[in-house]
C-alpha positions in Angstrom: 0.0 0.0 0.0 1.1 3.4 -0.8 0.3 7.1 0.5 1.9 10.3 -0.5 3.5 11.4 2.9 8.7 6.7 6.3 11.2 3.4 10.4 11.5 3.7 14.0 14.5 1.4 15.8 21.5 0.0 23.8 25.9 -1.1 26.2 27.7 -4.6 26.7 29.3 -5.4 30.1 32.7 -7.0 29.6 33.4 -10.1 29.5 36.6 -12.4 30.2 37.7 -15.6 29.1 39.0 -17.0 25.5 34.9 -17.5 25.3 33.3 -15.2 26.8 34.9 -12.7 24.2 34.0 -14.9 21.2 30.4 -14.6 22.9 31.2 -10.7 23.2 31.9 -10.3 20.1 29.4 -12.4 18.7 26.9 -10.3 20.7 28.2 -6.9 19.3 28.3 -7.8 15.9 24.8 -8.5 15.9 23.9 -5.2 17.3 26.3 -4.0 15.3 23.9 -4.9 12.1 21.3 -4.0 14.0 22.5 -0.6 14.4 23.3 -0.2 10.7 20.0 -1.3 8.8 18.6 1.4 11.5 20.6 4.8 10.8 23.6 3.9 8.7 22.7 5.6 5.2 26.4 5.3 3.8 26.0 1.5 3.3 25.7 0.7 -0.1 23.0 -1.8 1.3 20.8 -0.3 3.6 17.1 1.0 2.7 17.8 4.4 2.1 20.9 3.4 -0.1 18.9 1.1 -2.4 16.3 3.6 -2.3 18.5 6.5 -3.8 19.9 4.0 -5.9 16.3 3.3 -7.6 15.7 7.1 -7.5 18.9 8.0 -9.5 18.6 5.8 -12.0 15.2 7.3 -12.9 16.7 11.2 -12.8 15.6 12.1 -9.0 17.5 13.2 -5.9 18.9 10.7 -3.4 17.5 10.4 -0.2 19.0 10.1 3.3 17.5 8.6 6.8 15.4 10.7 9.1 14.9 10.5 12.7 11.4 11.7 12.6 10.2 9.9 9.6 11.9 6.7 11.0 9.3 7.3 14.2 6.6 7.9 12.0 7.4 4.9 10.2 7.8 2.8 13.0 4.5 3.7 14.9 2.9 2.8 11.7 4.5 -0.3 11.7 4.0 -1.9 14.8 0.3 -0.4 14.9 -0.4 -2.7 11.7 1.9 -5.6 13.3 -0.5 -4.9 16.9 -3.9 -5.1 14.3 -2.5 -7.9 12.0 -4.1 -5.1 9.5 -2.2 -3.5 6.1 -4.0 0.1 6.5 -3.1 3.5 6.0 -5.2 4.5 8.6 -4.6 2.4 11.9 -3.3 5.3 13.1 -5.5 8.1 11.6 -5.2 9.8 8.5 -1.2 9.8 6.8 -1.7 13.7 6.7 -1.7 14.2 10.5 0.8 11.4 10.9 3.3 13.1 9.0 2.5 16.4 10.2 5.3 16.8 12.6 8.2 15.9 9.9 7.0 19.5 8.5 7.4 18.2 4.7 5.9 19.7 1.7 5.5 16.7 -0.2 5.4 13.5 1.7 4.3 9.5 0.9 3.6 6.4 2.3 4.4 2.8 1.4 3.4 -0.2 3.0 3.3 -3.8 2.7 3.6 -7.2 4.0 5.1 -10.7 3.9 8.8 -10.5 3.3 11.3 -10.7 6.4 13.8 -8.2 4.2 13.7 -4.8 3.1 15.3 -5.2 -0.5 12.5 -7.5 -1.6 9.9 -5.2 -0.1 11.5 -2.7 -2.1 11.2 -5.0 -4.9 7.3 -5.1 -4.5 6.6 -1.5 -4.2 9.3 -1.4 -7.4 6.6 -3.9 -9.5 3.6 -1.5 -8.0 3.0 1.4 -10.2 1.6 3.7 -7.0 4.0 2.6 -5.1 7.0 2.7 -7.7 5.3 6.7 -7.9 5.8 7.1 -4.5 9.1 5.7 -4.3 10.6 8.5 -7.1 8.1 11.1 -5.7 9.7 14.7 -6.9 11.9 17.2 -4.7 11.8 14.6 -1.4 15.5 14.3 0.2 14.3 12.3 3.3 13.3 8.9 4.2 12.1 7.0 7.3 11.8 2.7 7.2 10.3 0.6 10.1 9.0 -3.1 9.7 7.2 -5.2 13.1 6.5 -8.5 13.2 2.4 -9.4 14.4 2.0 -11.6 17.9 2.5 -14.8 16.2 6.0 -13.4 15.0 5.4 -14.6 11.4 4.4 -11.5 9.2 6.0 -8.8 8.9 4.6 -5.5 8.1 6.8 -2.6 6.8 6.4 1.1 6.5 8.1 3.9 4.4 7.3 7.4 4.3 9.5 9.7 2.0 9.1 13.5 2.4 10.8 16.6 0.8 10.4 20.2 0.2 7.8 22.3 -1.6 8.1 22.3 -4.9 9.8 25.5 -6.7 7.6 28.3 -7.3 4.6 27.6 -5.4 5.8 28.4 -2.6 4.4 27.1 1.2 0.8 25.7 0.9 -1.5 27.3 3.0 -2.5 25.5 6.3 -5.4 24.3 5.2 -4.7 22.3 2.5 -3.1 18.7 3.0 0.1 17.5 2.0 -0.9 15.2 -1.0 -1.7 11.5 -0.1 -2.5 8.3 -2.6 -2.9 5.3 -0.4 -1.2 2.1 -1.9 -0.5 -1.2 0.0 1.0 -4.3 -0.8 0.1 -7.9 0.4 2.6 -10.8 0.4 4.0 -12.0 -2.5 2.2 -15.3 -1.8 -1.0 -15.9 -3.6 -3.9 -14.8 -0.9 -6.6 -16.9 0.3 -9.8 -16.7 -2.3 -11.9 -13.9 -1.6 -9.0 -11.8 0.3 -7.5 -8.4 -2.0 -4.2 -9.4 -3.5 -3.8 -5.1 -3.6 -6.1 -2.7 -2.0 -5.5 0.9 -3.8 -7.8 3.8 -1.7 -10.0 1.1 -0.2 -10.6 -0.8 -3.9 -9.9 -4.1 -4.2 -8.3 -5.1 -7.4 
């Protein structure tokens, strides 16, 4: 699913011994890559990386993590992981969610089913809303959060990518909402009979 409006992610005590610092350092490096696929936009592999990637090779601007579209992303997140629900709206309309990132131009992606980002990205790549989204004009920020439901096998994900107003038009007034198409994509396995394989503003298609 897509919206025109992004993730949200502690020390080690010391330890002695020949193993207890093969467990240390075991320990750390996973952090370590925890750390990284959070806030570590220099990696040719992490989210906002392949994201910029995707949006230079089509003539737009890279993008770089954000702290506050990371939160928005994440509450988004783990409110669809808490519902077992893709929607836009577990948490109330995208334009008051993304309010407080102060963007011009803002959008939302979300989906479900993979356990990694690059094949999410993959999805919303194949989704012409969300592949929109993904090269929206002028944005420069991006904020990526996935959750997994109770039963700890699905994973929903969350992007929102924000950026300035555009040139010449200046600050819209107050009143009138930052643009929003709502877009979200299921799993990439076939879905139940009767279930939407892609729900685009409330439409099953």
């Amino acid at each position: 699913m897509a919206i025109e409006k992004r993730l949200d992610q502690e020390g080690l005590a010391e330890i002695m011994g020949a193993r207890g610092t093969m467990m240390h350092r075991m320990v750390g490096g996973t952090i370590a890559g925890l750390v990284l696929l959070a806030g570590a936009p220099a990696l040719a592999d992490s989210p906002a990386e392949l994201i910029s990637s995707f949006r230079l090779k089509h003539g737009e601007a890279r993008v770089v993590r954000d702290a506050t579209l990371d939160r928005i992303a994440m509450d988004q997140a783990r409110a669809m992981a808490a519902k077992d629900d893709l929607s836009h709206d577990t948490l109330g309309p995208f334009n008051r969610r993304v309010a407080p990132a102060g963007a011009g131009r803002a959008a939302e992606n979300i989906a479900y089913g993979y356990d990694s980002f690059d094949k999410t990205l993959g999805q919303w790549i194949d989704s012409s809303g969300h592949r929109k989204n993904l090269l929206l004009h002028n944005a420069s920020r991006v904020g990526i959060a996935s959750a997994k439901n109770a039963s700890g096998k699905r994973t929903y994900w969350a992007m929102v990518i924000a950026g300035d107003y555009e040139k010449g038009k200046g600050k819209k007034k107050d009143k009138e909402p930052v643009v929003a198409v709502k877009r979200e994509v299921p799993p990439a396995s076939k879905p139940k009979s009767g279930n939407c394989h892609v729900k685009l503003l409330g439409l099953c298609i």
